[in-house]
Structure formats: C-alpha cells, structure tokens
C-alpha positions as CSV (number, residue, x, y, z in Angstrom):
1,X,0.0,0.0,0.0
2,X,1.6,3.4,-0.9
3,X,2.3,6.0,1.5
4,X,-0.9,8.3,-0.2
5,X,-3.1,5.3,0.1
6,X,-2.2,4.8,3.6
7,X,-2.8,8.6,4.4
8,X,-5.9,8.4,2.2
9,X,-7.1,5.7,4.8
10,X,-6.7,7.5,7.9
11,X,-8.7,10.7,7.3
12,X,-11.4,8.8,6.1
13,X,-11.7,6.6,9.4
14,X,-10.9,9.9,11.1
15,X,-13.5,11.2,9.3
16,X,-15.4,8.6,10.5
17,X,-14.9,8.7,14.1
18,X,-16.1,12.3,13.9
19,X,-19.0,11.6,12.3
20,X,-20.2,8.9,14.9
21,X,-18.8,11.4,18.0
22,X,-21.3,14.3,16.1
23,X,-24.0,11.6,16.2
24,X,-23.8,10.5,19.5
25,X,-23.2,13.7,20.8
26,X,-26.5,14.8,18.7
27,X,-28.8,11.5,19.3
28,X,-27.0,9.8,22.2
29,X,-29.7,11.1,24.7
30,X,-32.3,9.1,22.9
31,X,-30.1,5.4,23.9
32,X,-29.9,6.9,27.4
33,X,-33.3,7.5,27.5
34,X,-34.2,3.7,26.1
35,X,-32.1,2.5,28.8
36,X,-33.9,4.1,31.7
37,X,-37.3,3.4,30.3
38,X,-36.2,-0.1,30.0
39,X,-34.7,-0.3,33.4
40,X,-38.0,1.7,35.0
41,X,-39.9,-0.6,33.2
42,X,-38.3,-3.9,35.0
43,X,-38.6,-2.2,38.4
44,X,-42.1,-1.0,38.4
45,X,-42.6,-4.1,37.1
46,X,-41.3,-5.4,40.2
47,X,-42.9,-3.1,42.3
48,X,-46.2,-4.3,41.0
49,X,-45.8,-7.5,41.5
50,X,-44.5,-6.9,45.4
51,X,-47.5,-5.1,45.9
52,X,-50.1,-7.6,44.2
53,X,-48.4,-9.9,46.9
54,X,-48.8,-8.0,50.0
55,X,-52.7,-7.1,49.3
56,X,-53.1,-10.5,48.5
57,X,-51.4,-11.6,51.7
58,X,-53.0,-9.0,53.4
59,X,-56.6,-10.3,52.1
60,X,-55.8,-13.8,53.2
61,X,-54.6,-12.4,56.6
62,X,-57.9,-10.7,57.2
63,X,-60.3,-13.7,55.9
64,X,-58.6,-16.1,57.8
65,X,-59.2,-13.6,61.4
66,X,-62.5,-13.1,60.3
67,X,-63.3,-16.8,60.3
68,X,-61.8,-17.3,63.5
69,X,-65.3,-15.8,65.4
70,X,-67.2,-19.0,66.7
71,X,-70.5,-17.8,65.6
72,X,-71.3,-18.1,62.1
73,X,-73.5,-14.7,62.0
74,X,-70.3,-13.0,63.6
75,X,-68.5,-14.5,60.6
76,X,-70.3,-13.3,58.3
77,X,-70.6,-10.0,59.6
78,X,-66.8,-9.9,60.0
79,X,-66.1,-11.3,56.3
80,X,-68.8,-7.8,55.4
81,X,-65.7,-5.7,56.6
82,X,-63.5,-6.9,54.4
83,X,-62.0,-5.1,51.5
84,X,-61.1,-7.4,49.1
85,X,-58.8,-4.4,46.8
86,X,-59.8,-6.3,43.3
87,X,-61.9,-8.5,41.3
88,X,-60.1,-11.8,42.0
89,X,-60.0,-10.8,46.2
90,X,-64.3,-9.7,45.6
91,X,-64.9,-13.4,44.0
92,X,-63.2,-15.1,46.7
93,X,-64.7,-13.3,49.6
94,X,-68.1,-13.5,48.1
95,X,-67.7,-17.3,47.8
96,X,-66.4,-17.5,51.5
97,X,-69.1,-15.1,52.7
98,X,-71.7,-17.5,50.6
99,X,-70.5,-20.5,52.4
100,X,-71.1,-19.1,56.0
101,X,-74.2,-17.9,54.9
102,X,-75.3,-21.8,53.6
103,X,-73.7,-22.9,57.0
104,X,-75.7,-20.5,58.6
105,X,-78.6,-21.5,56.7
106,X,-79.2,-18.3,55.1
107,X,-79.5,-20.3,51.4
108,X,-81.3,-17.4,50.2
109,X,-78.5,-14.8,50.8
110,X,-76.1,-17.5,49.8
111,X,-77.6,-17.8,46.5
112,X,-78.1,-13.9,46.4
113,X,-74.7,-13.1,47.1
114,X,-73.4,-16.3,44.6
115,X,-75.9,-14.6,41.8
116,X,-73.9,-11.3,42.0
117,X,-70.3,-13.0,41.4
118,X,-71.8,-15.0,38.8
119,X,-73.1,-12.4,36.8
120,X,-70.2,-10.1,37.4
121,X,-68.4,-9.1,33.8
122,X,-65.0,-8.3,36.1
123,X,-65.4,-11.6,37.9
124,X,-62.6,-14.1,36.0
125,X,-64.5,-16.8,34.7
126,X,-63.9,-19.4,36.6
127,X,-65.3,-17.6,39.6
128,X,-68.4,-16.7,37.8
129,X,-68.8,-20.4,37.0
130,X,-67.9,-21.4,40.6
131,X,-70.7,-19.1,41.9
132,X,-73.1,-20.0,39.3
133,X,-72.6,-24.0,40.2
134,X,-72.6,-23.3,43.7
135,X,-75.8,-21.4,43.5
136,X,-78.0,-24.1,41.2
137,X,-76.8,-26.5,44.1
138,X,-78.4,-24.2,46.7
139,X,-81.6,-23.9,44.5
140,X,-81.8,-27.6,44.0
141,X,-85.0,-26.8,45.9
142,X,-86.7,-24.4,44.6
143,X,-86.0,-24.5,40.9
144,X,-87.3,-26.4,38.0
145,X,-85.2,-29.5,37.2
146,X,-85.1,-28.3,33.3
147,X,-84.0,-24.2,34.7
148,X,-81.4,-26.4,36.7
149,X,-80.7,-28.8,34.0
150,X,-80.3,-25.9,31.5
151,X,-77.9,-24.3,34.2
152,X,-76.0,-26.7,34.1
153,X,-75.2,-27.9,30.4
154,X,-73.8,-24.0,30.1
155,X,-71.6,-25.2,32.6
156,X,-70.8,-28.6,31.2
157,X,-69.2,-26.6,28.1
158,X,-66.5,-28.0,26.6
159,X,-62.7,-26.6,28.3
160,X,-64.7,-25.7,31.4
161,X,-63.0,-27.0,35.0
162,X,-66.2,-27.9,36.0
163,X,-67.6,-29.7,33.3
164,X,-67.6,-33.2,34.4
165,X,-69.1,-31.6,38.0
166,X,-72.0,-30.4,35.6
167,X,-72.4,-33.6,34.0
168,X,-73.2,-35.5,37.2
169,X,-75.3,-33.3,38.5
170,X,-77.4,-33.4,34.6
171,X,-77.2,-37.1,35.3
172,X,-78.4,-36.7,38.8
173,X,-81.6,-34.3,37.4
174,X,-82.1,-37.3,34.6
175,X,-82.8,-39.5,37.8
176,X,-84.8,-37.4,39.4
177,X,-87.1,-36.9,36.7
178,X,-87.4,-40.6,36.3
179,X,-84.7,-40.8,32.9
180,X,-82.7,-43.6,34.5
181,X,-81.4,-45.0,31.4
182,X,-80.3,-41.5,30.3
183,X,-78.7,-40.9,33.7
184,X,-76.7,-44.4,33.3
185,X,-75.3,-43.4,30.2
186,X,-74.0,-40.3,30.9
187,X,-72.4,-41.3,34.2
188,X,-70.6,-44.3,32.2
189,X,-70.0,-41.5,29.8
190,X,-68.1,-39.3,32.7
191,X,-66.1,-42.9,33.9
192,X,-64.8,-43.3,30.2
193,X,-64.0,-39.5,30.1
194,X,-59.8,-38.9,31.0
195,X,-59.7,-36.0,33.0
196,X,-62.1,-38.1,35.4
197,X,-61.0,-37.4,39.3
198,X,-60.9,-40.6,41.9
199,X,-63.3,-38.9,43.6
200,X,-65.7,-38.1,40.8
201,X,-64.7,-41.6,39.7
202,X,-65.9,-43.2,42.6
203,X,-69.2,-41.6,43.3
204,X,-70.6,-42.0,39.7
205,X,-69.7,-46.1,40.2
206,X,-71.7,-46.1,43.2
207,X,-74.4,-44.2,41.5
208,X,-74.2,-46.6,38.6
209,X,-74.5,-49.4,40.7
210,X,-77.3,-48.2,42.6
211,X,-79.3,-47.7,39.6
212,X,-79.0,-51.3,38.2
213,X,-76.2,-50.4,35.5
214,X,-72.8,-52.2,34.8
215,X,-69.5,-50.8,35.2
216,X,-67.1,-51.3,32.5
217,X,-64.3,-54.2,33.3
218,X,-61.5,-51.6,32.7
C-alpha cells in the first residue's frame, strides 16, 4: 500500500470517528433514554408484582381472622368488613361469605350473594362459573329441574374445570325426573371421560351401581 493510500485511509476513518462522535453527541440522549425506560420498566414491574403480593397476603390475613369468630353470624358480619382491593379478592370473599351464609342457613343470601359474582363481567370466569354451580346446588330446591338442568349444560361446556361436576349433577336431574337410562349413560360416559377425578370416579360407580347399570371391566 503506498504511503498516499495509507494517508488516504486515515482521514477517512478519522472522518469517521467524527461523524459517529457528532451523532452520539446529537442523538445519544435518545439510547440513554431507552435504557432508563427499559430499566424503569423492570422495576415497576417489580414493584407491581411486590405489591399484588402484599394485598393478596393481606386479604388472606384478614379472611382467615374473620373466620376465626365462633358464631357463624359473627363471621359473616366480620367477612362484610373486608376489603377485598380487586376483582379476583371480591370473587373469593363473596364465595367464602356464601359458604357461612349456607352454613348459617341463610340459602337465600347464599344464592343472592353467589348470583352477583356470577353475573359479574369483572369476575374471572372461573369464579363466575364457581358461583353459578354453587348457586343451582343451593336452589336444588326451589327450581325447576329443566332451569337447573339448562344451568347446568352452560356449565358442562367443553374446556370448562367444572364440566364433568355439571355432567353428574345433569345425570343426577335425569334421575330425578325418572330418565334412569339416560342418567346411566351419561355417568358411564363421565367414567370413560380422562380427565375423570378418583373422587368423581368413585361416586358415579356407586351411583351406577345403585341404579342397576354395569361398570365397565376396565
């Protein structure tokens, strides 16, 4: 390489290295600012998630002392002071506060207050569909089989936890209304299905039994 190429060479990456120096020195703020919006970012992120902890802890802390009052009325009244802080912590509550009242044997404010989580839009859905089973189990009672049995098969979609749940109790409604046949067939139908529990395994057997049907070998 000749001495003028060589020369040639270094003002251009001179050249160069100004340029980029001009740049940074004109745009560098905007990487700095990237950076702390990045690092921000993380630590509110962090922040959050501390602080969706501690109200969650804190919710637990104060339904736990709440149910520690012997009478269930004093329960129930305690669970009423309660601030649950979000959707997730009002479903919960409302569930608890639903069981006391049941225990209490206040089914018609236990179904009341179940109706209002279940037709909560807020409410995640399995919350709403907790509340909504719980309720038609309460109204067993005082509702038509076929409002209970249509209840039901909304809960029996398909992907729901608490589908199998709603097929037994559609098999149980299909014996009281004298379908026995039906009501063998869909419990078999539950015993076949593989996200069966032991527990929901063993009760539909007994059921099945009880009604005259045969259990499958397997």
């Amino acid at each position: 390489m000749s001495q003028t190429d060589s020369f040639i060479e270094e003002v251009t990456e001179e050249v160069r290295r100004d340029r980029l120096f001009l740049l940074l020195k004109r745009y560098g703020w905007i990487g700095v600012l990237l950076v702390l919006l990045i690092v921000g970012g993380a630590a509110w992120r962090e922040y959050s998630r501390a602080q969706e902890q501690a109200e969650a802890e804190a919710l637990g802390d104060s339904m736990l002392a709440a149910l520690e009052t012997e009478e269930p009325e004093a329960r129930i009244a305690a669970l009423g002071e309660v601030a649950p802080g979000s959707a997730g912590g009002t479903a919960l509550l409302a569930l608890l506060t639903a069981a006391e009242q049941a225990s209490a044997e206040q089914e018609a404010a236990a179904a009341e207050t179940l109706a209002a989580i279940a037709a909560n839009g807020e409410v995640p859905q399995i919350y709403r569909d907790i509340a909504a089973f719980r309720m038609l189990l309460l109204q067993s009672d005082s509702r038509e089989a076929s409002e209970r049995r249509t209840s039901f098969e909304a809960l029996a979609r398909a992907g729901s936890p608490l589908r199998l749940l709603a097929e037994e109790q559609i098999a149980l409604i299909e014996v009281e209304t004298g379908d026995t046949e039906a009501a063998i067939a869909r419990f078999q139908s539950i015993l076949a299905d593989a996200e069966v529990t032991a527990g929901l395994r063993q009760r539909v057997s007994q059921v099945i039994v009880a009604l005259g049907g045969e259990l499958d070998a397997a």
